[in-house]
BAVEX-972309 format. One record per residue: residue number from 0; residue in one letter; x, y, z of N, C-alpha, C in turn. Coordinates in nm, 3 decimals. Atoms other than C-alpha are relative to their C-alpha. Example, Ala and Ser with C-alpha at 12.3 -4.5 7.8 and 13.67 -1.06 7.14 Angstrom:
num:0, residuo:a, npx:0.089, npy:-0.119, npz:0.000, capx:1.230, capy:-0.450, capz:0.780, cpx:0.090, cpy:0.120, cpz:0.000
num:1, residuo:s, npx:-0.082, npy:-0.119, npz:-0.006, capx:1.367, capy:-0.106, capz:0.714, cpx:-0.077, cpy:0.109, cpz:0.073
//
This chain:
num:0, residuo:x, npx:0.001, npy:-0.072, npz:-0.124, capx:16.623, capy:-2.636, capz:15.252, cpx:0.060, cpy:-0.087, cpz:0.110
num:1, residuo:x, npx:0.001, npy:0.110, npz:-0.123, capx:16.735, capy:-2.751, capz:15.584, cpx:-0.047, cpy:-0.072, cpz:0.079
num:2, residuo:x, npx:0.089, npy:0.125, npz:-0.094, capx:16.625, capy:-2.991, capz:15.826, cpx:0.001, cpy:0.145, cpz:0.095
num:3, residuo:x, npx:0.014, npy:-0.095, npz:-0.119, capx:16.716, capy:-2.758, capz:16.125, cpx:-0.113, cpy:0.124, cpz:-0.016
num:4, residuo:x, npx:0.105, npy:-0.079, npz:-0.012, capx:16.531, capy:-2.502, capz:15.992, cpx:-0.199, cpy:-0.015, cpz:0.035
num:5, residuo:x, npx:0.110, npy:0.079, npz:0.003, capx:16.215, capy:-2.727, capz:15.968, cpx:-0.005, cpy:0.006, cpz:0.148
num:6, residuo:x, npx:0.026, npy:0.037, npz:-0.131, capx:16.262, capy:-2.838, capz:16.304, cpx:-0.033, cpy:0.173, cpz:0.059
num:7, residuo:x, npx:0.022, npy:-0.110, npz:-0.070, capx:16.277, capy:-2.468, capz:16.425, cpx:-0.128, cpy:0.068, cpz:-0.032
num:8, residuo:x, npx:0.124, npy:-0.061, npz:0.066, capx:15.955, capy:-2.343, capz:16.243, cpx:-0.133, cpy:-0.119, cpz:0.093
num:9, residuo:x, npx:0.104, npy:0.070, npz:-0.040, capx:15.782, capy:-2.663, capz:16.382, cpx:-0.040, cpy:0.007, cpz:0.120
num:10, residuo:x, npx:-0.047, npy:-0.011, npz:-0.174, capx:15.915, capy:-2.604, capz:16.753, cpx:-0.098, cpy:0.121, cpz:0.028
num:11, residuo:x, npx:0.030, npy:-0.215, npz:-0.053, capx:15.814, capy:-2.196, capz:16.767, cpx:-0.146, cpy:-0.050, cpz:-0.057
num:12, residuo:x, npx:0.160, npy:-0.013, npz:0.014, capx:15.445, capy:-2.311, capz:16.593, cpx:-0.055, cpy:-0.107, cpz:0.112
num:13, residuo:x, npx:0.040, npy:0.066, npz:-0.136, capx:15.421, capy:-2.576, capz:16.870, cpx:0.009, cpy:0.095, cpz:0.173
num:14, residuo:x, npx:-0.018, npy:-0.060, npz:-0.137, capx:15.508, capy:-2.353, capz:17.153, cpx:-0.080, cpy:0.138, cpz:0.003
num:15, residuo:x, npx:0.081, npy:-0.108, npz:0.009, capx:15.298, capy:-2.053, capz:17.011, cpx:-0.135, cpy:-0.046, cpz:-0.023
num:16, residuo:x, npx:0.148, npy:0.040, npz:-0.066, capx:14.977, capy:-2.281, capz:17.010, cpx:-0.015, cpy:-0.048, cpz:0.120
num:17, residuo:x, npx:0.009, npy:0.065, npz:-0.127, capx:15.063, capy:-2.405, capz:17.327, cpx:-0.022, cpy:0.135, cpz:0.082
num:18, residuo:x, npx:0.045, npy:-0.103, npz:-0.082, capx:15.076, capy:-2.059, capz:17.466, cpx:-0.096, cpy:0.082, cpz:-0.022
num:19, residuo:x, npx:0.173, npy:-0.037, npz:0.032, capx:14.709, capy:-1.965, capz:17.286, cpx:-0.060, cpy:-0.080, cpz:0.043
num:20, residuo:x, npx:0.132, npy:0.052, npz:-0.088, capx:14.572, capy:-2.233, capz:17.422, cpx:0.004, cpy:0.019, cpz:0.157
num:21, residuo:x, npx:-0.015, npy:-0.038, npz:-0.109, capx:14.714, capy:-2.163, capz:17.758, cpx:-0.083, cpy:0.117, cpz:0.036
num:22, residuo:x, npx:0.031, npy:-0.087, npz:-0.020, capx:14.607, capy:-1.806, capz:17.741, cpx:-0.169, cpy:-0.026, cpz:-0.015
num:23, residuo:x, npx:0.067, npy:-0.019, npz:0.012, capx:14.293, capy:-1.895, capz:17.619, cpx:-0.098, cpy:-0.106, cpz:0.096
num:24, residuo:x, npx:0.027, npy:0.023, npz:-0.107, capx:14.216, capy:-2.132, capz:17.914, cpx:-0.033, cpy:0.081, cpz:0.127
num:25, residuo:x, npx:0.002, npy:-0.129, npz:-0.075, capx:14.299, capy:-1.857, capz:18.133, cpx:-0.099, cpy:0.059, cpz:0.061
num:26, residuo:x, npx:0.081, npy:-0.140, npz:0.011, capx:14.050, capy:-1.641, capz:18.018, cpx:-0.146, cpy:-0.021, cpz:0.024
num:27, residuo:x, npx:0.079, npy:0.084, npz:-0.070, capx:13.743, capy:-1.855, capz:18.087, cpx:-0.035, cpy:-0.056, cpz:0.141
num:28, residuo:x, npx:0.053, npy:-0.027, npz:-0.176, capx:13.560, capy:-1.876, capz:18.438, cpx:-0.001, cpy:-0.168, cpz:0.026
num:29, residuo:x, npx:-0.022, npy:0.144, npz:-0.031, capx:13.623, capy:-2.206, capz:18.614, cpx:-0.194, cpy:-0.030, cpz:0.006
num:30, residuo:x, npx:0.147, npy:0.055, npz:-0.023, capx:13.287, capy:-2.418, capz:18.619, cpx:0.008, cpy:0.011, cpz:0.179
num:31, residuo:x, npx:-0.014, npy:0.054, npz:-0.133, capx:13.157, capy:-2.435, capz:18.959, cpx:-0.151, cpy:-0.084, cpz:0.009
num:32, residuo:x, npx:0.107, npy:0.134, npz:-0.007, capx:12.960, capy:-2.756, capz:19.023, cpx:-0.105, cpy:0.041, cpz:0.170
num:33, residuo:x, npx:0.076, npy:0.005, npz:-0.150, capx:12.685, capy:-2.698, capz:19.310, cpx:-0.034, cpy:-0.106, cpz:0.031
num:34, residuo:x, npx:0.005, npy:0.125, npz:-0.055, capx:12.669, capy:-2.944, capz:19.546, cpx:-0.147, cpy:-0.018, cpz:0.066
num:35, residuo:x, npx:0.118, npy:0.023, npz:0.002, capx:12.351, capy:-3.137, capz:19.575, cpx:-0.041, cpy:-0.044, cpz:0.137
num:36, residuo:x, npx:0.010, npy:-0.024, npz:-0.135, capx:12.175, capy:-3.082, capz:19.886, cpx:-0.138, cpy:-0.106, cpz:-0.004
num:37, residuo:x, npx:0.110, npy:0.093, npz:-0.060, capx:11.914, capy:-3.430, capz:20.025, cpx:-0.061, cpy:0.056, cpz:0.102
num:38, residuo:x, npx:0.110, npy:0.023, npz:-0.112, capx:11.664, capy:-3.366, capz:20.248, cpx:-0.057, cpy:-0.137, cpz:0.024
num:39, residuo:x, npx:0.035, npy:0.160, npz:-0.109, capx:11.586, capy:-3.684, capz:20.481, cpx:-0.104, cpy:0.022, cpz:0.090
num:40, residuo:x, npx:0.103, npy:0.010, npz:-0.083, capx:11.247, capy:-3.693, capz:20.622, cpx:-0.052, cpy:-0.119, cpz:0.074
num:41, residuo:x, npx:0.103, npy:0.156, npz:-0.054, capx:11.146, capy:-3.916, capz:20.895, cpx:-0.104, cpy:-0.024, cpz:0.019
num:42, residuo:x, npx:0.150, npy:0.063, npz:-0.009, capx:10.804, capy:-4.039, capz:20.847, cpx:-0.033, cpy:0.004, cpz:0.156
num:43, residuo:x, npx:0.014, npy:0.070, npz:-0.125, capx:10.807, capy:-4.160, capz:21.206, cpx:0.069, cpy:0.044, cpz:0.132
num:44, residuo:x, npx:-0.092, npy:-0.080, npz:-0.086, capx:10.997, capy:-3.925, capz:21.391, cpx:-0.085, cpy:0.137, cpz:0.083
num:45, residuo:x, npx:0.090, npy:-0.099, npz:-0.113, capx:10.898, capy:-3.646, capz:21.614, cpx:-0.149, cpy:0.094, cpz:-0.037
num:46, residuo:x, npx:0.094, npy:-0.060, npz:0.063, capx:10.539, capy:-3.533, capz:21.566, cpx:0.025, cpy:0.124, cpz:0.035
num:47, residuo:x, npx:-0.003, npy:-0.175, npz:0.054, capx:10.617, capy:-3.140, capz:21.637, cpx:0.058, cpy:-0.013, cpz:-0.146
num:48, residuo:x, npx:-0.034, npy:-0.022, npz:0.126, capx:10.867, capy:-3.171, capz:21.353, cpx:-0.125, cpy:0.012, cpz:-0.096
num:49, residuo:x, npx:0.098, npy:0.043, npz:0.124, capx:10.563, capy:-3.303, capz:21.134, cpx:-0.110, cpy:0.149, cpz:-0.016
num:50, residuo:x, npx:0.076, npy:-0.122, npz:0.001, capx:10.329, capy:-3.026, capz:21.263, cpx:0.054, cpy:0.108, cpz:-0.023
num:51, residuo:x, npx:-0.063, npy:-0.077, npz:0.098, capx:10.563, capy:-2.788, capz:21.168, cpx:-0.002, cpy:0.044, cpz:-0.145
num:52, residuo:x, npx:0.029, npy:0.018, npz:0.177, capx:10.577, capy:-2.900, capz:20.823, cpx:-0.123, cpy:0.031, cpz:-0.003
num:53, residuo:x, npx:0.142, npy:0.029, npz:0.019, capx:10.209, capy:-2.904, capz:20.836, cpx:-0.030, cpy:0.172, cpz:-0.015
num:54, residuo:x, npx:-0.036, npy:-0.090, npz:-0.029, capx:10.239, capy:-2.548, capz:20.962, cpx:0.069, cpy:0.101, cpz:-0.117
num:55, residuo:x, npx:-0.070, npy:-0.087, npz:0.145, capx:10.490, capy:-2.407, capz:20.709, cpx:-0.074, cpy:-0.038, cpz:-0.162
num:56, residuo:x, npx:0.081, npy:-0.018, npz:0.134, capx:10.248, capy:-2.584, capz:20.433, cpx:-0.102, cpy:0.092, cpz:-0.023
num:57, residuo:x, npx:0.108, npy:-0.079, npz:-0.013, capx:9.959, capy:-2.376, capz:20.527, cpx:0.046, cpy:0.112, cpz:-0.074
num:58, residuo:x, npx:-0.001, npy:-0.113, npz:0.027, capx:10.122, capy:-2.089, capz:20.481, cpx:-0.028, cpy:0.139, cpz:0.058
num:59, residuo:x, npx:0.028, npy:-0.164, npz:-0.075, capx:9.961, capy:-1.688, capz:20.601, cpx:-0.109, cpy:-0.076, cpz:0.054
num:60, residuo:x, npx:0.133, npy:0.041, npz:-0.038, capx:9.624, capy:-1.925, capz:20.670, cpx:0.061, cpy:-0.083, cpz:0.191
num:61, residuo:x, npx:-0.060, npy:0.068, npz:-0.139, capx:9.884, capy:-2.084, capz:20.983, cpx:-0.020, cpy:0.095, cpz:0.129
num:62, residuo:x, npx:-0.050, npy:-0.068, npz:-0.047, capx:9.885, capy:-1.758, capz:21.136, cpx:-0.152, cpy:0.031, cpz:0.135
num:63, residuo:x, npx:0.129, npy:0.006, npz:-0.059, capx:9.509, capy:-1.789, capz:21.248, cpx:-0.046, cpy:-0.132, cpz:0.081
num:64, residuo:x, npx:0.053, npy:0.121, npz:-0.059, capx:9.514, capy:-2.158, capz:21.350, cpx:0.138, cpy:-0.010, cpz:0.163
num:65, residuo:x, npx:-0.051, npy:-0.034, npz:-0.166, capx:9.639, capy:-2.169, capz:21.779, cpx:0.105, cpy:-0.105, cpz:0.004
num:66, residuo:x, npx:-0.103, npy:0.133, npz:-0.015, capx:9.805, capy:-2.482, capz:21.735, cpx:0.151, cpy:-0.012, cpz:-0.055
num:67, residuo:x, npx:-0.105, npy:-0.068, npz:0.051, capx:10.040, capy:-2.335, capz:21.488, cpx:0.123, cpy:0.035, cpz:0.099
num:68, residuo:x, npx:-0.033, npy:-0.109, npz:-0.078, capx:10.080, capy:-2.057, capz:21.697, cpx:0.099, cpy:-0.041, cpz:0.131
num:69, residuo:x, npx:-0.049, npy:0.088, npz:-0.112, capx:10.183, capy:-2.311, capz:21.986, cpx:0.120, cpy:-0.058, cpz:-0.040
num:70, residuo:x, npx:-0.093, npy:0.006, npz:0.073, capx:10.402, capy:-2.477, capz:21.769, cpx:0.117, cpy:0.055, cpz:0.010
num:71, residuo:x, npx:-0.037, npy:-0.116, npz:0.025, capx:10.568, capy:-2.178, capz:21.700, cpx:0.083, cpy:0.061, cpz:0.123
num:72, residuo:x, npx:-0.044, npy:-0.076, npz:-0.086, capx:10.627, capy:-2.064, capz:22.017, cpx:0.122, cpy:-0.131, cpz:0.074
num:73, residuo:x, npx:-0.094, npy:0.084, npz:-0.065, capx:10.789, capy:-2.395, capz:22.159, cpx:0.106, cpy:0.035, cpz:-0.062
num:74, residuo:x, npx:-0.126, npy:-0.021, npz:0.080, capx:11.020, capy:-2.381, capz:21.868, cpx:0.117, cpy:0.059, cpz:0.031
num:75, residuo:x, npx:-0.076, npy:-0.095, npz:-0.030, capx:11.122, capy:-2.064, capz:21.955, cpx:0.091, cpy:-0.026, cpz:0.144
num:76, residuo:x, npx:-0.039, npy:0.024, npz:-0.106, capx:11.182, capy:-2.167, capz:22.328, cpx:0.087, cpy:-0.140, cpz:0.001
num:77, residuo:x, npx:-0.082, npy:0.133, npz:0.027, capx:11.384, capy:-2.491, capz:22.181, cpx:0.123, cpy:0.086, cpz:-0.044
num:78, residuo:x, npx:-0.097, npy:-0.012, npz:0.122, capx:11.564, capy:-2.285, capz:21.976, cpx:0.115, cpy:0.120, cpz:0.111
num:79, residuo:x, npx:-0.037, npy:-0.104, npz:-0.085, capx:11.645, capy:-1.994, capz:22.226, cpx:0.087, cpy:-0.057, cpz:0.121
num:80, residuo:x, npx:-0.068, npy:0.074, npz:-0.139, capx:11.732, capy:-2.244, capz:22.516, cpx:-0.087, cpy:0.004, cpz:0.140
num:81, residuo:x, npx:0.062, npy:-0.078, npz:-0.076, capx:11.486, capy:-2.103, capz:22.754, cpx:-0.022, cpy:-0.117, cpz:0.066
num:82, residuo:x, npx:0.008, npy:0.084, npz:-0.080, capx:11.464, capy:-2.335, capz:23.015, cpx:-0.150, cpy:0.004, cpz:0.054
num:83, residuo:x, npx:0.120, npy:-0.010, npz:-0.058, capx:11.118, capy:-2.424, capz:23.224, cpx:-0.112, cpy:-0.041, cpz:-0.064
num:84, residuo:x, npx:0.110, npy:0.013, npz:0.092, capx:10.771, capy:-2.452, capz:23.085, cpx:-0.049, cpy:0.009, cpz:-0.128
num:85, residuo:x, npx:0.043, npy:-0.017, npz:0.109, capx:10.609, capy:-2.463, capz:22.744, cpx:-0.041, cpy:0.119, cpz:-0.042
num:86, residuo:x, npx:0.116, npy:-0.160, npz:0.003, capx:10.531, capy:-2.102, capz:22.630, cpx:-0.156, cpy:-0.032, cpz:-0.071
num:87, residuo:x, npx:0.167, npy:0.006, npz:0.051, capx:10.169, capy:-2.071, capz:22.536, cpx:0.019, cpy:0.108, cpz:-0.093
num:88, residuo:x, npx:0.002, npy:-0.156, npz:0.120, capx:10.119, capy:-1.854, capz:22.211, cpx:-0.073, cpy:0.107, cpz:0.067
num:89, residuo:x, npx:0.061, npy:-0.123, npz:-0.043, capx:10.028, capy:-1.461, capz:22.266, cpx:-0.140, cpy:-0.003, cpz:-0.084
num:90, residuo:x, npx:0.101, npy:-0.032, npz:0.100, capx:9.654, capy:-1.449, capz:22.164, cpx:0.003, cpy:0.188, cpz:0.025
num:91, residuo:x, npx:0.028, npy:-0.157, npz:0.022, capx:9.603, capy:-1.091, capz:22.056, cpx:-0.212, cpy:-0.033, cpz:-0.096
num:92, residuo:x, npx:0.164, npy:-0.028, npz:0.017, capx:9.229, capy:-0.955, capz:22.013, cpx:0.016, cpy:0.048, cpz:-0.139
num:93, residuo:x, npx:0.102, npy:-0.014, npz:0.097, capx:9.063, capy:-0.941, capz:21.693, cpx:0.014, cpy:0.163, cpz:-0.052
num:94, residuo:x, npx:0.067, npy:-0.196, npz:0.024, capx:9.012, capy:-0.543, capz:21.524, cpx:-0.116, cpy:0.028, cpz:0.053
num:95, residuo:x, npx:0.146, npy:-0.044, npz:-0.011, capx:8.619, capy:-0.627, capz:21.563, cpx:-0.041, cpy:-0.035, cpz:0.131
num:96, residuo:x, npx:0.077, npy:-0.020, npz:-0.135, capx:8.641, capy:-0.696, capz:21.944, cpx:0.039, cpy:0.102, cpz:0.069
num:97, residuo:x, npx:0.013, npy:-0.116, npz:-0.071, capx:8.536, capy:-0.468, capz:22.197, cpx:0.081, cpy:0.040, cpz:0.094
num:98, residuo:x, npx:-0.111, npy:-0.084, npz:-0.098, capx:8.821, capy:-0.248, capz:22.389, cpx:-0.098, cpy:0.053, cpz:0.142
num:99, residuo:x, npx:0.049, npy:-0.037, npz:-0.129, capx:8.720, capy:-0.200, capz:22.753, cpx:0.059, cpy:0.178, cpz:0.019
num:100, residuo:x, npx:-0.005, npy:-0.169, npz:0.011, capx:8.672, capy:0.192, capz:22.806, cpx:0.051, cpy:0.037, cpz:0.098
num:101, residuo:x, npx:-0.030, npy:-0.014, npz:-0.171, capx:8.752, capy:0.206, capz:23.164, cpx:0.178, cpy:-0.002, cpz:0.005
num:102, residuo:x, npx:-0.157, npy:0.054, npz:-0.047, capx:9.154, capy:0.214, capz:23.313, cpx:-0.021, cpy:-0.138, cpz:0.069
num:103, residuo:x, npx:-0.053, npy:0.131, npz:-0.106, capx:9.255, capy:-0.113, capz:23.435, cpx:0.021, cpy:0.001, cpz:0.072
num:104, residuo:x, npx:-0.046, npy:-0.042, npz:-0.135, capx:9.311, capy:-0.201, capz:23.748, cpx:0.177, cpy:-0.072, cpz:0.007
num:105, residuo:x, npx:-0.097, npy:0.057, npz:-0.021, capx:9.699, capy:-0.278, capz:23.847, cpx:-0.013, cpy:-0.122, cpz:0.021
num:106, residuo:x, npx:0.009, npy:0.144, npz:0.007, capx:9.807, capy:-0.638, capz:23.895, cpx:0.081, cpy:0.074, cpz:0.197
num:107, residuo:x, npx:-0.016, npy:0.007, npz:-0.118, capx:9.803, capy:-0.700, capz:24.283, cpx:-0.109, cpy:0.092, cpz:0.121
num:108, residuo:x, npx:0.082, npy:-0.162, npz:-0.076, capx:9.552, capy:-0.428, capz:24.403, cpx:-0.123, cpy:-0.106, cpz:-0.002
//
């Protein structure tokens, strides 16, 4: 047989696994690596932060303690921009205390 022919049979099976493995690269979803996210806690750094944490450990039991609640509300007024004083948390009444039966009187009267 010939050489040339050799060479041509060897060429066309090199270039037809080269384009199965190409294709079959292709066809496969790129990896995607998630990037690993540190959290850096300062021990020694601002006690709201800490009471916060302290706060978000509690959990639904935070929602009853005032200090939280205080917490909570600065945050909000850090976070908002609100210039001026410290808000004070809204206490709201209880289900089992007693509603005054009477109209209120206006503010200023």
């Amino acid at each position: 047989m010939d050489t040339k022919l050799f060479a041509r049979i060897g060429a066309g099976a090199f270039v037809a696994i080269a384009l199965t493995m190409t294709a079959l690269q292709l066809r496969q979803e790129p990896v995607r690596t998630v990037p690993k996210i540190e959290t850096v806690i300062d021990g020694e750094g601002d006690p709201f932060a800490a009471m916060l944490r302290d706060c978000a450990a509690m959990g639904e039991e935070a929602l009853d303690v005032p200090e939280c609640r205080a917490a909570w509300a600065e945050k909000r007024r850090r976070f908002l921009g609100v210039k001026g004083e410290t808000s004070s948390p809204v206490v709201t009444q209880s289900a089992n205390a007693a509603i005054p039966a009477g109209p209120q009187p206006a503010k200023g009267q």
